[in-house]
N, C-alpha and C positions, 0 to 999 in steps of 0.2 A: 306344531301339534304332533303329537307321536302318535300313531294308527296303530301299534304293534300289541299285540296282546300280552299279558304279564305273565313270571310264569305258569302260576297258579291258573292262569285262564287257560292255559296252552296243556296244563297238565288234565284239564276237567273236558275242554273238547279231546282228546287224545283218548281217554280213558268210556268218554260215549262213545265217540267214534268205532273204538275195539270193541266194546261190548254190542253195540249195533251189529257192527262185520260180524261178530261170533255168531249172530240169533237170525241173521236176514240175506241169505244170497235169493237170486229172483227167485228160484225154485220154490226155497222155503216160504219167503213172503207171499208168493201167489196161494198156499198153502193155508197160510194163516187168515190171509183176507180173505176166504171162500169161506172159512167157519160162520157159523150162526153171529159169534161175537164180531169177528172181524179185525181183532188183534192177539194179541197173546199175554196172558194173564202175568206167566211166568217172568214175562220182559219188565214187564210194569213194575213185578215184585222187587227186581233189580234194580230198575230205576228208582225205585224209593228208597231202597240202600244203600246208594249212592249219595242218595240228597237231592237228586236231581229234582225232584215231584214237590220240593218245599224250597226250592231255591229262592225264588222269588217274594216269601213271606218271612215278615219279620221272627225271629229267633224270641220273641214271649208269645209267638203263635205257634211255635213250633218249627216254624222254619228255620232256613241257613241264614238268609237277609241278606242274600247278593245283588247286587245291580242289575240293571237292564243288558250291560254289556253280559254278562255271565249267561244270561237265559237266549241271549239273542246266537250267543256260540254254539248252545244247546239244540234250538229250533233249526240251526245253519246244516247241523249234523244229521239232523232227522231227515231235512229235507235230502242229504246229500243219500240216504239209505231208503228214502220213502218209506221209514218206519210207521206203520199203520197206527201206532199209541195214540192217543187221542189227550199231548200234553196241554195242548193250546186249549182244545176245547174240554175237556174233564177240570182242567187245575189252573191253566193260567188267566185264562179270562174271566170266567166266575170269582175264581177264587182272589182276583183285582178287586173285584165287585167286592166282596165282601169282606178285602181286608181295606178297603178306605171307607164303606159305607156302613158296616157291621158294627155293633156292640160288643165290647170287650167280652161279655158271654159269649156273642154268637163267634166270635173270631177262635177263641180258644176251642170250644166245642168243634167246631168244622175242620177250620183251617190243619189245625195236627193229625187230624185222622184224615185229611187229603194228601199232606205229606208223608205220613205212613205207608197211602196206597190203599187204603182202607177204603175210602172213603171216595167216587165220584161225583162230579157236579155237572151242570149241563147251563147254559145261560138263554132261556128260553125271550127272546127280545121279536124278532123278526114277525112280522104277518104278513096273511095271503094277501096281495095288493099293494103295498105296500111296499116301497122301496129307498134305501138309501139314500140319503141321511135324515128319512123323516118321521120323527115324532110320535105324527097322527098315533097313535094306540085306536085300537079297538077293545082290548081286554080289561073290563073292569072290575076294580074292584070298591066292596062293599064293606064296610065297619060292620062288627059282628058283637055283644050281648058278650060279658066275662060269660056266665050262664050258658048261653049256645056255645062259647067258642071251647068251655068244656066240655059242653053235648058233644057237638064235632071233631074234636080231640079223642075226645074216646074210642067215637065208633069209627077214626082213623087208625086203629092198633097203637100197641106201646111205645113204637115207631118215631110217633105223630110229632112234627116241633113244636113245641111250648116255650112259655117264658117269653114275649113280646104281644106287640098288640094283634089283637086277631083279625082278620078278614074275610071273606072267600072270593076268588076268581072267577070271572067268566069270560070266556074267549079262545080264540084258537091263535097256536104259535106253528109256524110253519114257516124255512125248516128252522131246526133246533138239532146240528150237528155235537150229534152222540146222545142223543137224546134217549136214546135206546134204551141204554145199559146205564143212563144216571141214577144214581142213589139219593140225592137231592137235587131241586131245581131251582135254580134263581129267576125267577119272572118277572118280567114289568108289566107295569100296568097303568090306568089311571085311576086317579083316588077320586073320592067325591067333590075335592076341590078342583079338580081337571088338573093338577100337578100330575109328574110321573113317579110312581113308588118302586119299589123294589122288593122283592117278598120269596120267603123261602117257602116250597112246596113239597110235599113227599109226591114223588110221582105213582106211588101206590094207594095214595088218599081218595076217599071217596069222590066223585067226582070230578080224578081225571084219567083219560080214554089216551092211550100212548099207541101209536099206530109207527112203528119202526119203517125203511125201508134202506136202500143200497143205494149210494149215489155212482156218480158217472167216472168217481176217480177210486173208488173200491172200499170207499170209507162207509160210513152210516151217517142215519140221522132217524129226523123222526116227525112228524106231526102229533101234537099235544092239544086237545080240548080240555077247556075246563068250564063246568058247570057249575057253579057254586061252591067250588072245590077249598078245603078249609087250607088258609095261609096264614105265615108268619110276617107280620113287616118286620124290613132288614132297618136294623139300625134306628132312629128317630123318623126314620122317612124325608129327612131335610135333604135339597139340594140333589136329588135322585138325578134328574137329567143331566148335570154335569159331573155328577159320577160315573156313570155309561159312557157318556162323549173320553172322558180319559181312560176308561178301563177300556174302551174300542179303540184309542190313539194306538195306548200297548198292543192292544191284538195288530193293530197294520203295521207295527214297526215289526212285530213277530213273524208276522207272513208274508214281509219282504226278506226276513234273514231265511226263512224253511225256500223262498222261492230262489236264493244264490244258491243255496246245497242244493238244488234240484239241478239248476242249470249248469254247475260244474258240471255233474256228475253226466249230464245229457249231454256235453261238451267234449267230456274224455271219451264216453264210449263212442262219440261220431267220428273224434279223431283216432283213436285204436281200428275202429272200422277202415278207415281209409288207409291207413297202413298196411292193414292186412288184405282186403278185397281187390282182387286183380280182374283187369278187364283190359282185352285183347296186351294179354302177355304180362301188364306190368300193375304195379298197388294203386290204387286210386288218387294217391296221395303226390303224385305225378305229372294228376293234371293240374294245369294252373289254374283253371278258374275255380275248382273246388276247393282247392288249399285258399284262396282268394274266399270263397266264402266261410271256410271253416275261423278265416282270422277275422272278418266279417263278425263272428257267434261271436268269438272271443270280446271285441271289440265292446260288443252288446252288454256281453255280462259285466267287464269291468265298469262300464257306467251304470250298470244296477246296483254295484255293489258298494257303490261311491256314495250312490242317494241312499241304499240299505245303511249304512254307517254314518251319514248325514242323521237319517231317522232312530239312530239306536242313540247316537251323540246326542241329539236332543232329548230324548228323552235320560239319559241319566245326568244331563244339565236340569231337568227338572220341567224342561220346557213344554207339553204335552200338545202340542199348536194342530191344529187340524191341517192347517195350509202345508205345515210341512210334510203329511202322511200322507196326505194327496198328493204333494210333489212327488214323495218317494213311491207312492202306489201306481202312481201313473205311468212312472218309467221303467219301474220295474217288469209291472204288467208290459208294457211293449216288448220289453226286452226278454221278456220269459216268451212271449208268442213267436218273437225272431228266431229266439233259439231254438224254442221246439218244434217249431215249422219246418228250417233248414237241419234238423237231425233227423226229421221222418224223410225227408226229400233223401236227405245224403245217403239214409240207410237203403232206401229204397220200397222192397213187398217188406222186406224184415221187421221194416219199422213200426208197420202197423198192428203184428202179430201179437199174442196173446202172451206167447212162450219168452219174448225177446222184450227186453225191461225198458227200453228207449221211449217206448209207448206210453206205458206207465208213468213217465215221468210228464210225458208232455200232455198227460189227463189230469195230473196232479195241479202241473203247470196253470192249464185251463182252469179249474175249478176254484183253487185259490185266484185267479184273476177276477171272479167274479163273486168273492165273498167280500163282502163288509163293503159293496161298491164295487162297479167295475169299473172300466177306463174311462165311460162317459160320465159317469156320478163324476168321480173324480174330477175331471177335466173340466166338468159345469161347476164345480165346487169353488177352482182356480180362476174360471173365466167370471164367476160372480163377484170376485176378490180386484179385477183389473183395476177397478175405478179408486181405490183406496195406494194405489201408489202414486209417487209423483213422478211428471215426467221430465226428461231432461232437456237442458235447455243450454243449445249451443253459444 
C-alpha cells in the first residue's frame, strides 16, 4: 500500500502550509486570538480562494469534491500553525451534516456560499449533562401550522429559512464550538416521534438566546437556548442519527490529522530548544537521558500518525466504523498528552509562558482530547466491543 501523498496532495498542503506561515507567527496568532472574533476574517477570505473552505463538498454543491485524504492534509497543517479558523467547526462538520442529510435546495443554497466563505455554520448537538456517545437529547422539537410557520417566518426578518417543513426548538446546546459568530445552525433535536432530526436555525430567530464565551485553548464557543425558536427540517428528517454518527466519524478522523500537525510542531520546537539551551557549559541536547526522551515524543507521535492514516484510510474506503475512530482517538489522545507533557517539562518556566507558543500547542492538544469524547468514552466504547471477537485458539 503506498502511504505517499500524490502530487497534487503535496502541492495543496505546501501551498496551506505557506500561506499559514505568511498570516501566523506566535506574535501575530496571539494577536488575533485576543480579538472579540478570535480569528481573522482576511485568512478565511484566502482560504476560500483557495478552495480549501469547499473541499470536501461535492462540485454541484459548489465545492471542489476531494477526498477525505485532501481535507485530512489540510486539518494536518492547521494544527501544525494552530491556525485559529474554525474549518472543522464552521464548514466541515455541519456542512457533512447537510450534504448527506440535506435537500438538493438546501445543499445548493448553503453548501456554495460556505465555500465561498460567505457563509458560517455551527453544529449545535452537545447538552449540558450529557456526554459522549449519547443520544439522550433533551431539545425538542415541535411540528408547526404552514399558517404559523409563516407567522414565525416573518417576524424571523428576510433572513429566516423557508422552503422545508417547519418546526420550533426548545432546549439548551452547550458547548457549540464557534457558535458565536455562526450565520446558520444545524441542531438536533427530538421529534415528536422520539427519532433524532436535524434542523436548520438562524441564530438571530426569535427565540434564540446565544451566549458566547472563550475556551481553554483560545478558540470560542458558545451556549445556545431555544425557546420555541422557528426551525427548518434538514432534509426528509430520515435516518438523522446515523447521519450524525458518520458526520462525527469525519470530525474524529479530522481531529486526529489537526492533533499530528500539533505534535510535530511541539516536537521540533522541544528539540530546537535542546540544541540551543545550555546548562552548566554545554546544549541540552548532551544529556542522555533527555535526547532518550525527546526520541521517546518522537516514538509517540509516529504511532499516532499510523492510527491518524489508519483513520483517514478508512474513511476514503468508505468505511465510516466507529470502532475504528475510537482506536485512532484513543491513541492519538495518549500520544498528544506524552508529547505535550514531556515539551513543557523539557522547556522548562518557558513552557508554560503566554509569550512562548509550546504552550499553546499543548492546550490545543488538551482540548481536542476531550472533544467528541475523551480517552475514557473512547476506551469504554472499545471495551464494550471485546465480546464480539473471537478468541484464539492454540
Amino acid at each position: 500500500m503506498d502511504f505517499e501523498l500524490t502530487d497534487e496532495q503535496v502541492m495543496l498542503r505546501d501551498t496551506v502550509r505557506d500561506l499559514l506561515a505568511r498570516n501566523y507567527d506566535p506574535e501575530t496568532r496571539l494577536k488575533v486570538t485576543d480579538t472579540d472574533l478570535g480569528w481573522s476574517r482576511e485568512v478565511w477570505r484566502q482560504l476560500a480562494e483557495l478552495g480549501v473552505l469547499g473541499l470536501s463538498f461535492a462540485e454541484e454543491d459548489g465545492g471542489v469534491g476531494a477526498g477525505p485524504v485532501e481535507t485530512m492534509v489540510v486539518l494536518e497543517e492547521v494544527g501544525r500553525r494552530l491556525a485559529p479558523e474554525p474549518i472543522l467547526d464552521a464548514v466541515l462538520l455541519p456542512g457533512e451534516l447537510i450534504a448527506r442529510a440535506g435537500s438538493a435546495e438546501q445543499r445548493q443554497r448553503i453548501l456554495s456560499e460556505v465555500a465561498a466563505g460567505g457563509k458560517l455554520l455551527a453544529f449545535a448537538h452537545a447538552e449540558p449533562g450529557i456526554r459522549w456517545p449519547s443520544t439522550e437529547l433533551a431539545t425538542q422539537a415541535v411540528a408547526v401550522s404552514d399558517s404559523a410557520a409563516a407567522g414565525q417566518a416573518a417576524s424571523s426578518g428576510p433572513d429566516a429559512a423557508t422552503g422545508g417543513d417547519s418546526y420550533t426548538l426548545t432546549g439548551v446546546k452547550n458547548p457549540v464550538p464557534h457558535g458565536d459568530c455562526a450565520d446558520e445552525l444545524v441542531v438536533s433535536a427530538l421529534l415528536p416521534s422520539g427519532a433524532i432530526g436535524l434542523f436548520l436555525v438562524a441564530p438571530d430567530a426569535n427565540g434564540v438566546t446565544r451566549k458566547p464565551y472563550r475556551t481553554l485553548d483560545g478558540q470560542r464557543g458558545a451556549q445556545l437556548e431555544f425557546a420555541s425558536a422557528p426551525a427548518e427540517l434538514l432534509g426528509d428528517g430520515a435516518a438523522a442519527a446515523e447521519t450524525v454518527a458518520a458526520a462525527i466519524g469525519y470530525a474524529q478522523a479530522s481531529l486526529c490529522a489537526e492533533s499530528i500537525g500539533a505534535m510535530e510542531e511541539a516536537l521540533r520546537l522541544t528539540a530546537e530548544y535542546l540544541k540551543t539551551r545550555k546548562q552548566f557549559g554545554v546544549t541540552l541536547s548532551k544529556f542522555q537521558t533527555l535526547t532518550q526522551r525527546a526520541a521517546n515524543m518522537y516514538t509517540s507521535l509516529e504511532l499516532a500518525r499510523s492510527m491518524s492514516l489508519y483513520a483517514t484510510a478508512a474513511m476514503a474506503d468508505g468505511a465510516n466504523d466507529p470502532v475504528i475512530a475510537s482506536r485512532a482517538r484513543l491513541q492519538v489522545g495518549r500520544a498528544a498528552r506524552h508529547v505535550g507533557q514531556e515539551a513543557i517539562q523539557m522547556h522548562g518556566g518557558i513552557g508554560v509562558t503566554a509569550e512562548y507558543p509550546v504552550g499553546h500547542y499543548v492546550a490545543r492538544l488538551t482540548a481536542i482530547e476531550r472533544t467528541l469524547g475523551g480517552g475514557l468514552e473512547h476506551l469504554r466504547l472499545l471495551s464494550d466491543r471485546v465480546g464480539e471477537y473471537e478468541l484464539p485458539e492454540l
